[in-house]
LUMTOR-478796 format. One record per residue: x, y, z of N, C-alpha, C in turn. Coordinates in pm, whole numbers, padded with zeros to 5 digits, always signed. Atoms other than C-alpha are relative to their C-alpha. Example, Ala and Ser with C-alpha at 12.3 -4.5 7.8 and 13.67 -1.06 7.14 Angstrom:
<atoms>
+00089-00119+00000+01230-00450+00780+00090+00120+00000;-00082-00119-00006+01367-00106+00714-00077+00109+00073;
</atoms>
This chain:
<atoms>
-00004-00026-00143+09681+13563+12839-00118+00090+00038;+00117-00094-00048+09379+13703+13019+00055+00119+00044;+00005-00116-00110+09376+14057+13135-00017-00005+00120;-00007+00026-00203+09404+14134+13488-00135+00065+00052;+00116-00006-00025+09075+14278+13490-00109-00109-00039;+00082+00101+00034+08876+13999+13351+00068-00142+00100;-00017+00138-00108+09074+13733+13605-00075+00091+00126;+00105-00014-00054+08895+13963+13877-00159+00012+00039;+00070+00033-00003+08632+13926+13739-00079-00163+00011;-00030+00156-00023+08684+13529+13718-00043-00014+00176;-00026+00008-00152+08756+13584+14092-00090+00021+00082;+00138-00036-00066+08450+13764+14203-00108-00079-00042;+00154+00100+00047+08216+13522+14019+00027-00118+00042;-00071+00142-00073+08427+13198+14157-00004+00029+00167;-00026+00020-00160+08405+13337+14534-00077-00064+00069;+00034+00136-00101+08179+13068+14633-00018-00142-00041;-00033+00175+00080+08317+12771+14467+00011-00009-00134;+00003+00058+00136+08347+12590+14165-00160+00048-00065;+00158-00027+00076+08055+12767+13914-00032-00118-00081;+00052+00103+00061+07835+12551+13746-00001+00015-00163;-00074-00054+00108+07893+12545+13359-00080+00074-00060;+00065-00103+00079+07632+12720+13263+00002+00184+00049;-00107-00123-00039+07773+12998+13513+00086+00078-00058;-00096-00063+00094+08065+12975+13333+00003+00028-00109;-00008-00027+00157+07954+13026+13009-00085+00149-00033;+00005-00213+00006+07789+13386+13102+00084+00064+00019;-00100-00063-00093+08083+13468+13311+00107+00018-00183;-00066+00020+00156+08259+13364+12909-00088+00159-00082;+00095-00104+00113+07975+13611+12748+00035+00134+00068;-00061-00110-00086+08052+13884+12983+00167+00034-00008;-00176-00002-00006+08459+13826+12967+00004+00084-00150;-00022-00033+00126+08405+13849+12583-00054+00151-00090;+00104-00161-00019+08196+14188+12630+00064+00091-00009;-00103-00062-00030+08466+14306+12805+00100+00062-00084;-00070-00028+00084+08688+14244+12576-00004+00054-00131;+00044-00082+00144+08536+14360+12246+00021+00129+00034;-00011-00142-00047+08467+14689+12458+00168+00069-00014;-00132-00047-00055+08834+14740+12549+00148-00035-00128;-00094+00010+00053+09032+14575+12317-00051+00001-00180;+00073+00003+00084+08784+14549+12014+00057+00130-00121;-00075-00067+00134+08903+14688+11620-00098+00155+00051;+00047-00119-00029+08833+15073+11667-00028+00034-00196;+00032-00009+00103+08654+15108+11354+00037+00145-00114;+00007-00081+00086+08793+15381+11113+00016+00036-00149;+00039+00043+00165+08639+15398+10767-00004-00164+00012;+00073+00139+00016+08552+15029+10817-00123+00020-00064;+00112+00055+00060+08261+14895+10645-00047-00125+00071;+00056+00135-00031+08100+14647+10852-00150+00117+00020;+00104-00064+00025+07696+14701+10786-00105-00089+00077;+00074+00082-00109+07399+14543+11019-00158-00040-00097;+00096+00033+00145+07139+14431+10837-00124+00089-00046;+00042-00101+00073+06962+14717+10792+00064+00189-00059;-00068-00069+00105+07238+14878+10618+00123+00115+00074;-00105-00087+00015+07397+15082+10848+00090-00003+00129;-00194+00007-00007+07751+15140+10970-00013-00056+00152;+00014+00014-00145+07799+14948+11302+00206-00004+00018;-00107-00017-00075+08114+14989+11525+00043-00118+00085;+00001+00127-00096+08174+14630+11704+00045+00021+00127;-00010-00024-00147+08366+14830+11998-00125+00088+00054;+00079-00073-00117+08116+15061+12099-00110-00071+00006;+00161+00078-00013+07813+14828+12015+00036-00052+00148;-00022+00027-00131+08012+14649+12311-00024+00060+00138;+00017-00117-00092+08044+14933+12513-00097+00055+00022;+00126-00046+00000+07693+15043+12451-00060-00125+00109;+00064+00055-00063+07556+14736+12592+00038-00047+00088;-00042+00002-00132+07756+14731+12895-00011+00117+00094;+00042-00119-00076+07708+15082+12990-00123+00085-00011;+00123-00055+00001+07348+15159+12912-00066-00097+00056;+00087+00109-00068+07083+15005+13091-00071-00042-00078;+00031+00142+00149+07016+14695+12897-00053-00130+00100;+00090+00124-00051+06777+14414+13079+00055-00124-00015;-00071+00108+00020+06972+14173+12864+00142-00006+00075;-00084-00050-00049+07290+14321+13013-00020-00041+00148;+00052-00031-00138+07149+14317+13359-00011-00195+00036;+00041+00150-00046+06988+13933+13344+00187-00113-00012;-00101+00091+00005+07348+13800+13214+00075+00032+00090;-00040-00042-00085+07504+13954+13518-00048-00067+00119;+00060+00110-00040+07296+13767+13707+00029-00150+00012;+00004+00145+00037+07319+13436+13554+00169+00033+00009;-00166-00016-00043+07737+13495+13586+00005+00017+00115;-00061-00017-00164+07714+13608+13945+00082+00115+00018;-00124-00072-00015+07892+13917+13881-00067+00132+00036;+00095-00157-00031+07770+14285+13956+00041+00046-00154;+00021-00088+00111+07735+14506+13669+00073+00093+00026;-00083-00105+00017+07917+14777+13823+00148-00006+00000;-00159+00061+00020+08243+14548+13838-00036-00023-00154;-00015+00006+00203+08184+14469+13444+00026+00137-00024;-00036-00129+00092+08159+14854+13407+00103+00043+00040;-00159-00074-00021+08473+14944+13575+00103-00079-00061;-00102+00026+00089+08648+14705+13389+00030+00013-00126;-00021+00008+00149+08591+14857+13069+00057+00180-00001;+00043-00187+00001+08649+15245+13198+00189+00008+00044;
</atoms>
């Protein structure tokens, strides 16, 4: 079941019609952002390693690149139709 923040976000990126699928497949990259951020394994004593060896966190990497100003962050916001500052309140 979706969260009730990620169907407003559905909602605000659908308010002028049917998106086109490549719409929907940022509006997907963004949902899944979301969700890593928020619901994403809270890493303690994990071992997951990045390929130069060291310790990454999969929620905050999320969270990092939704709440720092990130270009890539910024353009897929864009290409979804959504504002950036509705992605960041749905992770806060």
């Amino acid at each position: 079941m979706m969260r009730p923040r990620l169907q407003q976000l559905d909602a605000v990126a659908l308010h002028d019609g049917p998106a086109s699928p490549e719409r929907q497949m940022w509006l997907r990259v963004i949902a899944q952002a979301v969700a890593d951020a928020t619901d994403g394994p809270i890493m303690k004593g994990g071992r997951i390693f990045d390929d130069a060896g060291r310790r990454v966190d999969p929620r905050q990497d999320a969270r990092d690149w939704i709440l720092v100003a990130d270009d890539n962050f910024l353009a897929v916001c864009d290409l979804a139709g959504v504002s950036p500052d509705l992605v960041r309140q749905a992770i806060q």
